[in-house]
C-alpha positions as CSV (number, residue, x, y, z in Angstrom):
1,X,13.3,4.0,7.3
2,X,11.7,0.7,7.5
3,X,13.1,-2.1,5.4
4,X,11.0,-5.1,4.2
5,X,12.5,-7.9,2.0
6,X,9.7,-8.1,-0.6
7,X,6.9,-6.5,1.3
8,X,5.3,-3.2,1.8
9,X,5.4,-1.1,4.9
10,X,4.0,1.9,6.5
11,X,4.3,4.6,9.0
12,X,2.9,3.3,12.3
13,X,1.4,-0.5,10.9
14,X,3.0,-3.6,10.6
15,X,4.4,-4.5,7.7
16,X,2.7,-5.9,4.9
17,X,4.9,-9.3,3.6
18,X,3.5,-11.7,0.7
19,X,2.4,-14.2,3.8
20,X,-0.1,-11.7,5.7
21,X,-2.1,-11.4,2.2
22,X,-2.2,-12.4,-0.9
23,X,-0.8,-10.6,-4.1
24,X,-4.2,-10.4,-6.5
25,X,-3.9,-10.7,-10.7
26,X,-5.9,-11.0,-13.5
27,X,-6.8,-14.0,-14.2
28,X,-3.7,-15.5,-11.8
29,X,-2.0,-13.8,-9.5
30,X,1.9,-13.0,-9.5
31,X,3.6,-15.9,-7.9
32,X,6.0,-16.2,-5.1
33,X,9.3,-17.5,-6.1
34,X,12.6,-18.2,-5.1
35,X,13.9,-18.5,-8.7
36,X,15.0,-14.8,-9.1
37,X,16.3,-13.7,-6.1
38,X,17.9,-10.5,-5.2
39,X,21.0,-10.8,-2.8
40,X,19.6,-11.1,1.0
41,X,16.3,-11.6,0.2
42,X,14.5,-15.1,0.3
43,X,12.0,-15.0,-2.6
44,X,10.5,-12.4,-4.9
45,X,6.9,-11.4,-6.6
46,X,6.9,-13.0,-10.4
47,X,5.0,-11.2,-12.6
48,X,3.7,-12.2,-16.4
49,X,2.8,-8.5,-17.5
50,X,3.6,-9.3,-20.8
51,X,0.7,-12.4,-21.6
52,X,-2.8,-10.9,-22.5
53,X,-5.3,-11.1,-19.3
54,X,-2.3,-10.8,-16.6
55,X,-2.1,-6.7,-17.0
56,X,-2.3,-6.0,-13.3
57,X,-1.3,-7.2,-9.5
58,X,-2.6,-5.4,-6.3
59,X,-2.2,-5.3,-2.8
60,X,-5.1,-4.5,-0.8
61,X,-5.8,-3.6,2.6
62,X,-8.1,-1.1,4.9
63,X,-7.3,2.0,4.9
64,X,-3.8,2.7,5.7
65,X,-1.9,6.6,5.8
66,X,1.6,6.5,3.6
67,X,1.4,10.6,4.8
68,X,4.9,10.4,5.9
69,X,6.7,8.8,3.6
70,X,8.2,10.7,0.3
71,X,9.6,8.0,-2.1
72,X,8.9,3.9,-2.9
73,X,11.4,2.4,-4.1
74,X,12.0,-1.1,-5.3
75,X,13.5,-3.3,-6.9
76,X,12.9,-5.3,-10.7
77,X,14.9,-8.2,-12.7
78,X,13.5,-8.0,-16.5
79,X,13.9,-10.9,-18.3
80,X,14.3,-9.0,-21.1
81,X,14.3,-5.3,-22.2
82,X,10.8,-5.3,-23.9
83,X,10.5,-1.3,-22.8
84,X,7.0,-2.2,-21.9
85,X,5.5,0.9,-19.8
86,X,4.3,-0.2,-16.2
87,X,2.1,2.4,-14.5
88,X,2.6,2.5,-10.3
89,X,-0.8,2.8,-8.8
90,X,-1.7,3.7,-5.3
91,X,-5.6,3.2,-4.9
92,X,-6.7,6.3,-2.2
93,X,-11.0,6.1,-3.2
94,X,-13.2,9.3,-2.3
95,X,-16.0,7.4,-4.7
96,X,-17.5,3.8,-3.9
97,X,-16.6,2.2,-7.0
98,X,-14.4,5.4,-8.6
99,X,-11.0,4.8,-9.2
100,X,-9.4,7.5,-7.7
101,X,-5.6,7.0,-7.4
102,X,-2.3,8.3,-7.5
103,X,-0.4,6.9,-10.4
104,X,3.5,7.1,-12.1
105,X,5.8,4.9,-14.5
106,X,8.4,3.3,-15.1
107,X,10.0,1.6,-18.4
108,X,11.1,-2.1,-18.8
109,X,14.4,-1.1,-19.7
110,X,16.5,-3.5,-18.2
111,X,17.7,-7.5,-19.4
112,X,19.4,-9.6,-16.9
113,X,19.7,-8.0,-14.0
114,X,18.3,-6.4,-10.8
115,X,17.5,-2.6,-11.1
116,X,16.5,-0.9,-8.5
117,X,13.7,2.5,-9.3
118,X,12.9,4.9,-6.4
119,X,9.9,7.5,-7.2
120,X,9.5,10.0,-5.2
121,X,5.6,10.3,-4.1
122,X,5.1,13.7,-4.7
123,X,5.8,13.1,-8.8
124,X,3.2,10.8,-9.0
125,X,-0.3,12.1,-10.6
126,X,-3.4,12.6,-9.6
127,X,-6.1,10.4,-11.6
128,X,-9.6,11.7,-10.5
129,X,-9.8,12.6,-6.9
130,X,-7.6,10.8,-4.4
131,X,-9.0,11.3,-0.7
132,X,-5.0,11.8,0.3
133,X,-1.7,9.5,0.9
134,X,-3.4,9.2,4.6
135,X,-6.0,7.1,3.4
136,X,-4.5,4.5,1.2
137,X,-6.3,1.3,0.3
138,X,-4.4,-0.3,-2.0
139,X,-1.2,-0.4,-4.2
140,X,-0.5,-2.4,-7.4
141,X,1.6,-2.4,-11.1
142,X,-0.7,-2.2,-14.1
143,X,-0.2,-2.4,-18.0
144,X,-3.4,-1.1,-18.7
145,X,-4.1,2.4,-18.1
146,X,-3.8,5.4,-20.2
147,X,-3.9,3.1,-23.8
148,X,-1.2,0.9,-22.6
149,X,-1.2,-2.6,-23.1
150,X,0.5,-5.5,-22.4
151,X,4.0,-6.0,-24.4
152,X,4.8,-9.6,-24.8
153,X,7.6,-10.7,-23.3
154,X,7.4,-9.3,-20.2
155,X,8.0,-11.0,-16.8
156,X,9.1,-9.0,-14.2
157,X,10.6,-10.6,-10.5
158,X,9.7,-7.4,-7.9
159,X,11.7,-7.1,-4.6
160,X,12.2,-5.0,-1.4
161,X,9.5,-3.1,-2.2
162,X,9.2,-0.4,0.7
163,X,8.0,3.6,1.7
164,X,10.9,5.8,2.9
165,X,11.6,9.6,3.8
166,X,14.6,10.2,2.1
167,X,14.7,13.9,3.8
């Protein structure tokens, strides 16, 4: 297992931190702060995904292959506990312009502290026709999808996001 203090890694690449590129949002992206910080790390990802216009952040990158990893896992403090339902999307396109994706959830349940959600990879859905987790080209949190929308309310502080085998 690789661990990165609010970053991404993979199998075989260097990891991905918040310096080597940035976060992306709509209109703004999430901000890098050092307001809500989760014991041993030095900053974390703020995120708005409760104010209309800011319902998704992505990482993006060439193609990278998450193949052998089985779970993400990070970590979230919720300002509140709006149970606002943020969809986990890992971008894998087969189509120019398609988004093709594997997707999963998890529910704003938590006020006032750090929680920490691990998902294991192979729960997550289908959506279309991912080319496979060994072509990977992005990875993000949305509000949007599947008639979801934005709850107000909702700011979320991400850390030590990271791949693992857990077997």
């Amino acid at each position: 297992m690789i661990v990165v203090a609010s970053g991404l890694c993979a199998q075989g690449t260097a990891p991905f931190t918040f310096n080597d590129k940035p976060w992306r949002g709509l209109p703004v992206p999430p901000a890098k702060t050092a307001d809500k910080v989760r014991d041993g790390s030095a900053f974390s990802l703020r995120w708005d995904a409760g104010k209309p216009g800011t319902n998704n952040i992505d990482f993006r990158f060439t193609s990278r292959d998450f193949s052998g990893y089985d779970t993400l896992s990070f970590w979230v403090f919720s300002e509140k506990a709006t149970f606002a339902t943020i969809q986990v999307v890992f971008t894998s396109p087969t189509t120019m312009g398609e988004m093709d994706v594997y997707e999963t959830e998890f529910s704003v349940d938590s006020e006032g502290s750090w929680t920490k959600y691990t998902l294991a990879l192979d729960n997550f859905r289908q959506g279309r026709s991912p080319a496979g987790w060994d072509q990977i080209t992005a990875f993000g949190f949305t509000t949007n999808r599947h008639g979801n929308a934005p709850v107000e309310g909702t700011v979320l502080y991400f850390s030590d996001i990271q791949l693992e085998l857990s077997k």
